[in-house]
RODO-2510 file (C-alpha; in nm, 4 decimals, decimal comma):
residues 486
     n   res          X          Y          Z
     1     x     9,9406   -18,1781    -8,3515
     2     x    10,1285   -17,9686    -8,1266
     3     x     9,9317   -17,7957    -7,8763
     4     x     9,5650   -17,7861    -7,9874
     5     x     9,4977   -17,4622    -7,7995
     6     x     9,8260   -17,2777    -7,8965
     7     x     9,6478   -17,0939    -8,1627
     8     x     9,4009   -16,9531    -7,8632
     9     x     9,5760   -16,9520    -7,5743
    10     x     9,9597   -16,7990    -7,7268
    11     x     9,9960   -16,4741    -7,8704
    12     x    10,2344   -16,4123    -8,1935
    13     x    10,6078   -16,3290    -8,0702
    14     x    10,8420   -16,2980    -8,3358
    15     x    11,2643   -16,1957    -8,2711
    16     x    11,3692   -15,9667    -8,0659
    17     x    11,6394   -15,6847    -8,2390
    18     x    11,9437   -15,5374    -8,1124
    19     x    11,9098   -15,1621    -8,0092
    20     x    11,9223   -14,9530    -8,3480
    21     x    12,1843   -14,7260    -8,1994
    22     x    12,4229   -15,0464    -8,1403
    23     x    12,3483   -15,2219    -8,4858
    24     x    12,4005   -14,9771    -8,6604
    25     x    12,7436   -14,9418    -8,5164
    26     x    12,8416   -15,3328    -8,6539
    27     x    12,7630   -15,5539    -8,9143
    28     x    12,6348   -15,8561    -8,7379
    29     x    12,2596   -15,9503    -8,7729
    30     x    12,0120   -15,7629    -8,6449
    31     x    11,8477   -15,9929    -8,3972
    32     x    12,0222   -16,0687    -8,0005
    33     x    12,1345   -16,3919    -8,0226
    34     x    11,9232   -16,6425    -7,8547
    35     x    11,6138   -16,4176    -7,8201
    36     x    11,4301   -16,6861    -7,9488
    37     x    11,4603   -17,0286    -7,8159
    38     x    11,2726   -16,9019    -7,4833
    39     x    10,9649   -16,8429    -7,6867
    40     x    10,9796   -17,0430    -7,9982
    41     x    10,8283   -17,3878    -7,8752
    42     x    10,5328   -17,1869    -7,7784
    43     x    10,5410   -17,0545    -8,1093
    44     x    10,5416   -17,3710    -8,2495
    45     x    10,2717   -17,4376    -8,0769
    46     x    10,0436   -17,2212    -8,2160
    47     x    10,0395   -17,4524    -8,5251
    48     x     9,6148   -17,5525    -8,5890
    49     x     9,7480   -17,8583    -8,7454
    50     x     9,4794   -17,7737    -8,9943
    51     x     9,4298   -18,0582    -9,2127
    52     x     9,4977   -17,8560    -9,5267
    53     x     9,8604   -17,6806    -9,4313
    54     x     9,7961   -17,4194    -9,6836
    55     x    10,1646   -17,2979    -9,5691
    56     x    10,2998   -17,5688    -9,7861
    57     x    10,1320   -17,4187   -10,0947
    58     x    10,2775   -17,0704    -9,9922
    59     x    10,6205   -17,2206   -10,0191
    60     x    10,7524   -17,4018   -10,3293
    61     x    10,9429   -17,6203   -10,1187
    62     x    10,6536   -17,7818    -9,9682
    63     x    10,7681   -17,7909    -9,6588
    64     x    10,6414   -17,9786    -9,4376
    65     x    10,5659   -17,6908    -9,2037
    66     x    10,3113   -17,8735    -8,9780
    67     x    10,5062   -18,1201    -8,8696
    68     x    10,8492   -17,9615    -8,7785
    69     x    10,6619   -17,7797    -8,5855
    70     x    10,4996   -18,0367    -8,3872
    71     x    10,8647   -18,1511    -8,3253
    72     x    10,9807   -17,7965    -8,2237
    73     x    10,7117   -17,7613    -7,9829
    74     x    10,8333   -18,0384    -7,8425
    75     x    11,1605   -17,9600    -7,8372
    76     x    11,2521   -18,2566    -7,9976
    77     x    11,5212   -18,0546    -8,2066
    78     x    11,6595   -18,3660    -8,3911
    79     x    11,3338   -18,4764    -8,5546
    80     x    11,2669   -18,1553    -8,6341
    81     x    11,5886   -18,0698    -8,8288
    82     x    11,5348   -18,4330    -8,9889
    83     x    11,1875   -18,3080    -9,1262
    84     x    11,3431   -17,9523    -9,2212
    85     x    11,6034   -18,0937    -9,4557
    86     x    11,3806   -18,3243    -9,6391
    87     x    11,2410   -18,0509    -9,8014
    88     x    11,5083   -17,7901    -9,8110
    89     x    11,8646   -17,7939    -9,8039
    90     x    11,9724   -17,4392    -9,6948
    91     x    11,7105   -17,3886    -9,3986
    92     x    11,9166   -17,1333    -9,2295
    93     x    11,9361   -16,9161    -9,5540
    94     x    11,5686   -16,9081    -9,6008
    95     x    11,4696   -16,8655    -9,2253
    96     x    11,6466   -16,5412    -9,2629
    97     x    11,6271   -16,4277    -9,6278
    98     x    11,3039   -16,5606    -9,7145
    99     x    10,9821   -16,2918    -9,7003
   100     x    10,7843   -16,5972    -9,5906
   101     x    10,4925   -16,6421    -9,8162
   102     x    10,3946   -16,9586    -9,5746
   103     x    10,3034   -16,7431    -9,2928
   104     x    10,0804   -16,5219    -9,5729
   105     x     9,8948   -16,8511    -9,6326
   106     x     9,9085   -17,0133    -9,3204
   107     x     9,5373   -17,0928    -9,2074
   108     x     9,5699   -16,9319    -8,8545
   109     x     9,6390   -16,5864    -9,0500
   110     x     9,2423   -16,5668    -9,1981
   111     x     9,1619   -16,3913    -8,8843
   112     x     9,4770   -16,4032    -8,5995
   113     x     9,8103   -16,3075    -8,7182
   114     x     9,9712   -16,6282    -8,8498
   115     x    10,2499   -16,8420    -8,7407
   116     x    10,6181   -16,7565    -8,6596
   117     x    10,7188   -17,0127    -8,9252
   118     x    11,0417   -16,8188    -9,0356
   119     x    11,0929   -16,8058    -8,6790
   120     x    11,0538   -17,1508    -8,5961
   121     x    11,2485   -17,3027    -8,9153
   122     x    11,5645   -17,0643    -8,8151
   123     x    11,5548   -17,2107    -8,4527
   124     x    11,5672   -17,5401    -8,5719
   125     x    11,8473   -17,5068    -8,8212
   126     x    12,0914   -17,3146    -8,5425
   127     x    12,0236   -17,5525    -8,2817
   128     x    12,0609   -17,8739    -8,5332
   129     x    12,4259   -17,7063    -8,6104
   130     x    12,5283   -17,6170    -8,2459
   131     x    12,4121   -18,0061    -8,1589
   132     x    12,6146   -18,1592    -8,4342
   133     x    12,3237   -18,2871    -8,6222
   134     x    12,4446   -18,1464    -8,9547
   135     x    12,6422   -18,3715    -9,0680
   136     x    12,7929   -18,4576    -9,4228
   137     x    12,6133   -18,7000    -9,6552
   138     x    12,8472   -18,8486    -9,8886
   139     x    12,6844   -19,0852   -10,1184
   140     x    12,7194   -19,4421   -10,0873
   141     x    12,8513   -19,5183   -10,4608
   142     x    12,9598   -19,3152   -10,7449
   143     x    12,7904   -19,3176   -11,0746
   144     x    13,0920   -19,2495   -11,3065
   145     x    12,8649   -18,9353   -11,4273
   146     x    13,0223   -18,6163   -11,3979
   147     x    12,8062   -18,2890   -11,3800
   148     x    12,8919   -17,8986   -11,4024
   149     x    12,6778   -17,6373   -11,2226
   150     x    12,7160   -17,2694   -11,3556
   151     x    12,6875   -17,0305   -11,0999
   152     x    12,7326   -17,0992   -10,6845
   153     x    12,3894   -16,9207   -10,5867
   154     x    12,0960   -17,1069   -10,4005
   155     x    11,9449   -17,2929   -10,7089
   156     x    12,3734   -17,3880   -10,8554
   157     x    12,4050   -17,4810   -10,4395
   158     x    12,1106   -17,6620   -10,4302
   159     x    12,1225   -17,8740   -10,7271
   160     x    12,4844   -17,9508   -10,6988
   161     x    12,4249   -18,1001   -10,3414
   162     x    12,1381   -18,3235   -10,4652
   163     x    12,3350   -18,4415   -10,7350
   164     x    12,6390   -18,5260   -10,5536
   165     x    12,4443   -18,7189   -10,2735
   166     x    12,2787   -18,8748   -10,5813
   167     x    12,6695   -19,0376   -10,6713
   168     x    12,7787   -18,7658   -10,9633
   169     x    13,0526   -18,6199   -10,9577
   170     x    13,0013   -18,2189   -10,9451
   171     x    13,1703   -17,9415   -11,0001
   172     x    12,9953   -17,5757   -10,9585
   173     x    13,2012   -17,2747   -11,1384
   174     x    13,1603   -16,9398   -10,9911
   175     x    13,2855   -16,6166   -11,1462
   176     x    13,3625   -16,4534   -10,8201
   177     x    13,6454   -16,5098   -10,5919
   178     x    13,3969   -16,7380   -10,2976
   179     x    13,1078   -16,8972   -10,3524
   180     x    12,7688   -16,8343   -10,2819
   181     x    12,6535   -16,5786   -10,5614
   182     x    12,4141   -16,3123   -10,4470
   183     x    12,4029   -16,4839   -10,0976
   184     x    12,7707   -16,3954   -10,0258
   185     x    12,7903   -16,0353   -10,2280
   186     x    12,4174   -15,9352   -10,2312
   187     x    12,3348   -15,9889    -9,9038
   188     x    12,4867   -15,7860    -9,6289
   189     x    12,6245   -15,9168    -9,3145
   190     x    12,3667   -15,7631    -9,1513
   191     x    12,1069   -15,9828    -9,2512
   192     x    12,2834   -16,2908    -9,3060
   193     x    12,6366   -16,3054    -9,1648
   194     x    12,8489   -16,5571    -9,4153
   195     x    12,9447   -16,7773    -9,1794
   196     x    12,6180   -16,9973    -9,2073
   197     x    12,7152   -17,0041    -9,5874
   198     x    13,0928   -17,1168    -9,4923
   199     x    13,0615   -17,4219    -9,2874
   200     x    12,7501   -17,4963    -9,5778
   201     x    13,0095   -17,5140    -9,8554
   202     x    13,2610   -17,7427    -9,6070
   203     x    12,9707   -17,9822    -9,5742
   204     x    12,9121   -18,0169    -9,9176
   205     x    13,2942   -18,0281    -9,9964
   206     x    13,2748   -18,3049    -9,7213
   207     x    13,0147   -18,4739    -9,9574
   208     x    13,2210   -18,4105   -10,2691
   209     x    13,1263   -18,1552   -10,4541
   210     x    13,4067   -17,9348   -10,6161
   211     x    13,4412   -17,5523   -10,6495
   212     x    13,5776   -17,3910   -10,8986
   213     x    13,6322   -16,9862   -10,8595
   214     x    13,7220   -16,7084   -11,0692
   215     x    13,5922   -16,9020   -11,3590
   216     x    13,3600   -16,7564   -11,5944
   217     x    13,2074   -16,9537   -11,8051
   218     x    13,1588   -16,8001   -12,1899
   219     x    13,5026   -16,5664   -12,0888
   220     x    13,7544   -16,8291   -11,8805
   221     x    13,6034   -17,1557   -12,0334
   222     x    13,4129   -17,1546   -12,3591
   223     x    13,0564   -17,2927   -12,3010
   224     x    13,0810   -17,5302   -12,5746
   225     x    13,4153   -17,6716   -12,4738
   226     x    13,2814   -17,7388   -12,1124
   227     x    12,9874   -17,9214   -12,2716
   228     x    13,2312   -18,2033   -12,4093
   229     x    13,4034   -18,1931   -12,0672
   230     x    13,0862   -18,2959   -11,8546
   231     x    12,8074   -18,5565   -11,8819
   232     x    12,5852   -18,2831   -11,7949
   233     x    12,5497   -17,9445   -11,7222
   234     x    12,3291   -17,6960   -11,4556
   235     x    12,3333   -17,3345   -11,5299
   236     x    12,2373   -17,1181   -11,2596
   237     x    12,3856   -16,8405   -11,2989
   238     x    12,1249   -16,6100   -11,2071
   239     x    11,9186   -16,3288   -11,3491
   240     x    12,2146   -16,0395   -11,2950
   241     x    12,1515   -15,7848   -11,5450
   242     x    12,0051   -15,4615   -11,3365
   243     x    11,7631   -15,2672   -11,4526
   244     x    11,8972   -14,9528   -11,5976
   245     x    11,7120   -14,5936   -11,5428
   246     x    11,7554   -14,3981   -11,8397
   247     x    11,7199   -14,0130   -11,7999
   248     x    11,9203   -13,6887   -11,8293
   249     x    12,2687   -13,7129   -11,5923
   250     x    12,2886   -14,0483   -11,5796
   251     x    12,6203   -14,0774   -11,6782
   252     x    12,7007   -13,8652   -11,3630
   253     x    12,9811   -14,0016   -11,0777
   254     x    12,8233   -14,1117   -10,7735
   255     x    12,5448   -14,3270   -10,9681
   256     x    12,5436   -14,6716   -10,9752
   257     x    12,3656   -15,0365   -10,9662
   258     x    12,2808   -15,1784   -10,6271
   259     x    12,5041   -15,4517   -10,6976
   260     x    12,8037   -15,2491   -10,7538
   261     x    12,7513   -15,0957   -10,4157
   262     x    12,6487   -15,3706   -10,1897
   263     x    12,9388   -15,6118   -10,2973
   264     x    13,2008   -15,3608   -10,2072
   265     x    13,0390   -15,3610    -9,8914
   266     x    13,0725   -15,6835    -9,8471
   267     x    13,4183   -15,7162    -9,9447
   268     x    13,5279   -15,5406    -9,6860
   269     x    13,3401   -15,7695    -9,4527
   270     x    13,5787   -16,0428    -9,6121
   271     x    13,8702   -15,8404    -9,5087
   272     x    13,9444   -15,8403    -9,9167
   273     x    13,9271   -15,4027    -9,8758
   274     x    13,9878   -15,1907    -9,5876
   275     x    13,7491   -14,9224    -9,7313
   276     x    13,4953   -14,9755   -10,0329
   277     x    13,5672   -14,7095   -10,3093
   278     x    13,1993   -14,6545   -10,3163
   279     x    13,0943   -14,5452   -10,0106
   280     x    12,8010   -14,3291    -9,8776
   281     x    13,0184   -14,1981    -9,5363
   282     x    12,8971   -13,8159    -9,4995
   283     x    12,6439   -13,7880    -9,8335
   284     x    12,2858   -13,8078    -9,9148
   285     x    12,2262   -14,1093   -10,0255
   286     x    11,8969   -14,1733   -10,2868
   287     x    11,8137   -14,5495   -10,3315
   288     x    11,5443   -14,6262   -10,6205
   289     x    11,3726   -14,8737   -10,5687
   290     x    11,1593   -15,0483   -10,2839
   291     x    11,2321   -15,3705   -10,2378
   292     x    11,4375   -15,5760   -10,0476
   293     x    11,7361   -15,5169   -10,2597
   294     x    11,6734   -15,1567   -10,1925
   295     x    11,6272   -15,2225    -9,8399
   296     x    11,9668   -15,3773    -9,8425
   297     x    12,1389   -15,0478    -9,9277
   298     x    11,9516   -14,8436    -9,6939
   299     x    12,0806   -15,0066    -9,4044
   300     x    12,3909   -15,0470    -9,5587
   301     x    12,3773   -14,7280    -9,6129
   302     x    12,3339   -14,6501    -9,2415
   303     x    12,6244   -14,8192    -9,1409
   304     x    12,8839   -14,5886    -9,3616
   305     x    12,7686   -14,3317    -9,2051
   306     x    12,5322   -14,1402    -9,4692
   307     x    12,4084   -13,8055    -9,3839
   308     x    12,0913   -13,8919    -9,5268
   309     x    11,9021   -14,1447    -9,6848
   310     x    11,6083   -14,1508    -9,8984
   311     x    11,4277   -14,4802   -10,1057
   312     x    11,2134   -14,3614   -10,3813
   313     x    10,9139   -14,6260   -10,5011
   314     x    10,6896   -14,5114   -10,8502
   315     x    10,4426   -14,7380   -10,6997
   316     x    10,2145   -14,6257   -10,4259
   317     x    10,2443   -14,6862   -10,0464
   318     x    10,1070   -15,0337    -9,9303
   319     x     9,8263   -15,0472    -9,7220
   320     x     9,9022   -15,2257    -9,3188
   321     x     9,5886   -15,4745    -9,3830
   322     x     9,4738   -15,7009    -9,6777
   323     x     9,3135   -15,5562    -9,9727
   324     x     8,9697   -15,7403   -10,0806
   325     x     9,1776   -15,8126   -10,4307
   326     x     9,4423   -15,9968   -10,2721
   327     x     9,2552   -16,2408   -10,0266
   328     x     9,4314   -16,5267    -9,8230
   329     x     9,6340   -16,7157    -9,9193
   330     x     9,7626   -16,4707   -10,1612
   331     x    10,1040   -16,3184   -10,0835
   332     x    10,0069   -15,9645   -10,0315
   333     x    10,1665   -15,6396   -10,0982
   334     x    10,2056   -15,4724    -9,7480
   335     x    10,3193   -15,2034    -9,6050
   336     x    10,6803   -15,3709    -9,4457
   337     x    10,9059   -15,2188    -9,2230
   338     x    11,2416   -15,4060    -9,2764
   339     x    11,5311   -15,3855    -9,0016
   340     x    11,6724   -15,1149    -9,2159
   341     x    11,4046   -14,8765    -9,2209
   342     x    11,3714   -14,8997    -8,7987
   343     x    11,7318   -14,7587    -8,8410
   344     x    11,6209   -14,4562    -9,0160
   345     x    11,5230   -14,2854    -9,3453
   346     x    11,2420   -14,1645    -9,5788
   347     x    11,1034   -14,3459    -9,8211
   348     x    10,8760   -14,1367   -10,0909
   349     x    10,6213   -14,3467   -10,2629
   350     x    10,4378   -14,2469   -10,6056
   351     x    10,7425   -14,0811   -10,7293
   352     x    10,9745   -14,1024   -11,0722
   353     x    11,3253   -13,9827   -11,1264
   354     x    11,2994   -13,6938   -11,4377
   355     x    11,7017   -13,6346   -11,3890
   356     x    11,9942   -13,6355   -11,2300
   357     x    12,1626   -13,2816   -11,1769
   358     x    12,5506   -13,2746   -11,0977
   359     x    12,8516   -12,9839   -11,0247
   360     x    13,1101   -12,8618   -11,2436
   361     x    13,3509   -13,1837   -11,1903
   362     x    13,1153   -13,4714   -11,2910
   363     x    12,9816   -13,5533   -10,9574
   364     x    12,5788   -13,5818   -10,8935
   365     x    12,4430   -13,3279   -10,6801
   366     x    12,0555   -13,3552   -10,6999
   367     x    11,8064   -13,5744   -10,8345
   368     x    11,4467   -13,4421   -10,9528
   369     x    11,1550   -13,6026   -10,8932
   370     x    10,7796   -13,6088   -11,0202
   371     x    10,4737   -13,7320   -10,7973
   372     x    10,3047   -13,9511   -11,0454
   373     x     9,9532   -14,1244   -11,0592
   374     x     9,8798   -14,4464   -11,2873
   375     x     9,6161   -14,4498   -11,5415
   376     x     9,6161   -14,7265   -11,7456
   377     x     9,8843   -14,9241   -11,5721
   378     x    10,1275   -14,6526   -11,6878
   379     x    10,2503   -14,3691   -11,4577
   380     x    10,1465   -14,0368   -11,5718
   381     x    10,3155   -13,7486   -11,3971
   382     x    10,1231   -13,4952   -11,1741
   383     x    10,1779   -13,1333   -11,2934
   384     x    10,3038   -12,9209   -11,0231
   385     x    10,4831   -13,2083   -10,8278
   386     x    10,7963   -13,1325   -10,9159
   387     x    11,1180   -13,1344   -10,6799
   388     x    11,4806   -13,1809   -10,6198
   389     x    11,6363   -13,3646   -10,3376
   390     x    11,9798   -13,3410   -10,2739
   391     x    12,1945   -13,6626   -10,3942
   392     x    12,5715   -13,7325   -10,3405
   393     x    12,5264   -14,1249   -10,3996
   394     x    12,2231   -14,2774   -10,5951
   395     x    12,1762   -14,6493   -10,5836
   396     x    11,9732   -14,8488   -10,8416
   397     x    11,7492   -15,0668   -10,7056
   398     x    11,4723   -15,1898   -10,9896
   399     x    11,5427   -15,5052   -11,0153
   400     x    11,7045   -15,7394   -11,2865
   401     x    11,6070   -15,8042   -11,6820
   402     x    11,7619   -16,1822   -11,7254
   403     x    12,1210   -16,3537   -11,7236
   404     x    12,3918   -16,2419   -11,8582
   405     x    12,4380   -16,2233   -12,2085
   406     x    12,7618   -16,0390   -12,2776
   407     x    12,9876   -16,3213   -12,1420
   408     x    12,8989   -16,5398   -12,4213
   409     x    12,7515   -16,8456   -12,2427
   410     x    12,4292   -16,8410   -12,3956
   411     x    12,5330   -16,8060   -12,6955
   412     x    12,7960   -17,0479   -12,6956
   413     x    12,5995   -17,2871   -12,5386
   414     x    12,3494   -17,1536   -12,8427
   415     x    12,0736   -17,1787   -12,5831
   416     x    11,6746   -17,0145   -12,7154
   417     x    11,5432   -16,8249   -12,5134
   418     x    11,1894   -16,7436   -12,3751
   419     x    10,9784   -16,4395   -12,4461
   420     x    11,1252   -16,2614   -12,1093
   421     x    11,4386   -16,3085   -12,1872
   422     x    11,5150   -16,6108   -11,9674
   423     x    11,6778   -16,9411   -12,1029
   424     x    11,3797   -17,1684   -12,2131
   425     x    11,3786   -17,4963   -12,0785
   426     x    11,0880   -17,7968   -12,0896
   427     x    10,9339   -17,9954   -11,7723
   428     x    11,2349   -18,1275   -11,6595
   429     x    11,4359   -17,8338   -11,6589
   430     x    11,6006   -17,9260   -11,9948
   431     x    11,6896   -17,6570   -12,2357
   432     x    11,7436   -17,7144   -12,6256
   433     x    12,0874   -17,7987   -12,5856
   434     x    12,0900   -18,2005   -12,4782
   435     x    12,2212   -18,2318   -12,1810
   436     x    12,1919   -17,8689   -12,0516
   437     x    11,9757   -17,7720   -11,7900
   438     x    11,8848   -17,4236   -11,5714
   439     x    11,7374   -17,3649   -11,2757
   440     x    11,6809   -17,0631   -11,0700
   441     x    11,6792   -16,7075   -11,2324
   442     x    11,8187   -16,7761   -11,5421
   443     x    11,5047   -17,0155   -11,6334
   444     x    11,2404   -16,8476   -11,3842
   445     x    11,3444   -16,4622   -11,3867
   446     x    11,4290   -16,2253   -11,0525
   447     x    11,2779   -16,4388   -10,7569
   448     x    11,3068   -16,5204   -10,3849
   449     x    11,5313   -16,7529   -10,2295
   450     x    11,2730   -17,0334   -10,1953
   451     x    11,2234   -17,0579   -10,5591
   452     x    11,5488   -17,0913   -10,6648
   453     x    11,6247   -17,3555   -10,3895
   454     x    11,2785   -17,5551   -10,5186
   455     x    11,4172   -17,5013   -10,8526
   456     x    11,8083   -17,6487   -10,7580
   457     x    11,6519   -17,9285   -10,6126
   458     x    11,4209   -17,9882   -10,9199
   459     x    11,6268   -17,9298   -11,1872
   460     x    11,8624   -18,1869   -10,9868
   461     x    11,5985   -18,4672   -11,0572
   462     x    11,5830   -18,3733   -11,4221
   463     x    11,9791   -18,4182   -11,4298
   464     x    12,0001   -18,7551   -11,3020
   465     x    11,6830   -18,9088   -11,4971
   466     x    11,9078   -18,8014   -11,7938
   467     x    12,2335   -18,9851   -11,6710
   468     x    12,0539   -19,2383   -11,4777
   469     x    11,7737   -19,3329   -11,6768
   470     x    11,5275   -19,2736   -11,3591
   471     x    11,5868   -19,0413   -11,0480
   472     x    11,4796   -19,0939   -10,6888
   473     x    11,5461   -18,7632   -10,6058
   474     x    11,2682   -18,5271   -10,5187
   475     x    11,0933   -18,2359   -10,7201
   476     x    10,9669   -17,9295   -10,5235
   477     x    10,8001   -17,7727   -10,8682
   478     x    10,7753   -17,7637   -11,2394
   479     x    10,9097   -17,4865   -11,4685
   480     x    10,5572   -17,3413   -11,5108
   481     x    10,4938   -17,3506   -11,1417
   482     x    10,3980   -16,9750   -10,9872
   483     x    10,4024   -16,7921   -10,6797
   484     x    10,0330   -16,7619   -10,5339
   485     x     9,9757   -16,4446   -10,5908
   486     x     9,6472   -16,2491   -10,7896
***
């Protein structure tokens, strides 16, 4: 183990963040740069070594948390990188995306507050890049198999890399104009600048793997016609149909899906715009919706210059501590402070949206709002509680139904789908077309970053047993595999 009295003798210390009066002034991350190698081997060190690393049930991955930190603490950065990737091939996009459901079930956390695992598995990833020990993987042999991923995301990324390593040829198709799906136009710079997910995609075009942009399959290619073109195929193109809100003044300008606004953003981090057309500079900005998506716009939000902002949430506000119903190792719903709400805000809880209320040229104005209580599961507005607050840009934040079905892929591909709405698939990731296989979003539904990598990797396996007749690749999960929650 790494030091056996770390967990008694070191208290928790987790990244230090830029000033909120500079941050908010950029768009680089949030944390100073190199806050956290002088701390992080003692952090490491505060690894029990347990004997039953519940933080590998926590993550899908199964990483092998335990011992890459043994490594880290000390400081034997090589070995630990070598132990990171075994498990996971993006570390640096989950060290600072994930929301770290190891560190809920990490054993030290029953009665201390747990291990800086996100923490630790970011160090190592940064210093294994600044040392060189990245490096490409080509595989020795090809197979004369030729594969085609749908969708560039962190299950497409994550499958295509296993499968090239594993001697396929690959190709991933992505309907944007640069890869990396929600990582590259979801995310803001803020919380992951893009440059970890550029010199990625060089490695992996190092290895072989081919990108194809601005190609959507079911409107560019038909899905049947690609079918004939490949041995096999990966869809992963996501779960990107948001979650509409349906009320009065809807239809109003200055309303729209999270993911209209935060790519724009984005964009002009790429230099592709000099402004975004959507833009909350000098308005009140409304979010709905309290999750990390919405999160995303608030501090994006922030950094146009908003003259407000305000996140609405229908459920009610967390509590700081567990509740008895959600016991470790559980992930639990707590009250979190992201980076974005230390820059400012108010967030309402136990509120709904009744309507929108605009001006004479189309624009919205206001949105009213109920308090609401749940009986039943259901919310049930609370008479009296009703109020308007103003509203010059209102982002929707609630979340995603399923994949795309307007393109045509899945029903070229005539793929069934499951009762949610999500393309059905068996244990090896196989849907009913032969041949045809999802991971991520598209099979799973809306989920974190972890998952979809576990499910790249997995789905990967499933791939080459089909062209290979066996597979020595690894599998993080099955299909029917959940998060451990109550």
């Amino acid at each position: 183990m790494a030091d056996p009295k770390g967990f008694l003798t070191t208290g928790r210390e987790v990244a230090e963040t830029r000033p909120v009066e500079e941050r908010v002034r950029d768009w680089n991350e949030v944390y100073v740069p190199g806050s956290l190698l002088p701390i992080i081997s003692k952090q490491a060190g505060r690894c029990m070594d347990c004997g039953i690393p519940f933080c590998h049930n926590g993550c899908p991955l199964g990483n092998l948390i335990p011992e890459w930190n043994d490594y880290a603490y000390r400081e034997d950065w090589t070995a630990a990188s070598e132990r990171l990737h075994a498990t996971n091939n993006f570390p640096e996009f989950t060290g600072r995306l994930c929301p770290a459901p190891c560190e809920s079930a990490c054993v030290l956390g029953i009665n201390q507050p747990p291990v800086t695992i996100k923490n630790v598995e970011v160090t190592i990833i940064d210093k294994a890049w600044d040392s060189g020990d990245v490096t490409p993987q080509p595989p020795e042999r090809l197979s004369g198999k030729t594969v085609a991923v749908i969708g560039s995301g962190p299950a497409g990324l994550a499958a295509a890399q296993q499968l090239t390593r594993a001697g396929h040829t690959v190709a991933v198709y992505e309907r944007a104009d640069r890869i990396g799906g929600l990582l590259r136009y979801g995310i803001p710079e803020f919380k992951m600048e893009k440059r970890h997910i550029n010199r990625r995609i060089e490695q992996m075009r190092a290895e072989g793997t081919k990108f194809r942009t601005e190609v959507e399959i079911g409107r560019d290619i038909d899905a049947a016609k690609l079918r004939k073109r490949y041995d096999a195929v990966v869809i992963a193109a996501g779960a990107t149909t948001s979650r509409d809100l349906n009320v009065p003044g809807r239809e109003l300008n200055g309303i729209h899906f999270a993911m209209e606004y935060l790519p724009l953003a984005n964009k002009v981090q790429e230099g592709d715009l000099t402004v975004t057309p959507i833009t909350a500079e000098g308005k009140h900005v409304v979010v709905i919706g309290g999750g990390d998506t919405g999160a995303d716009c608030v501090g994006t939000a922030h950094r146009q210059g908003a003259a407000s902002v305000t996140q609405l949430e229908i459920m009610g506000k967390p509590g700081d501590e567990r509740n008895p119903d959600q016991p470790w190792p559980t992930f639990p719903m707590l009250y979190k402070v992201t980076s974005a709400h230390e820059e400012g805000g108010e967030r309402l809880y136990s509120v709904s949206t009744t309507h929108f209320e605009g001006d004479e040229d189309g624009h919205v104005q206001w949105l009213h709002l109920v308090e609401v209580e749940f009986k039943d599961g259901r919310p049930e507005p609370k008479p009296g509680t009703e109020r308007k607050i103003p509203a010059q840009l209102v982002t929707l934040a609630m979340g995603f139904t399923g994949t795309d079905q307007e393109n045509g892929l899945v029903s070229q591909f005539g793929l069934e789908l499951d009762a949610r709405g999500n393309i059905a698939r068996d244990a090896d990731f196989a849907t009913n077309v032969p041949g045809v296989y999802v991971a991520g979003d598209a099979g799973r539904g809306q989920s974190l970053i972890v998952w979809a990598i576990a499910e790249g990797r997995s789905a990967a396996r499933g791939v080459d047993r089909y062209l290979a007749g066996a597979s020595a690749l690894p599998a993080s999960i099955k299909p029917t595999d959940r998060a451990l929650t109550v």
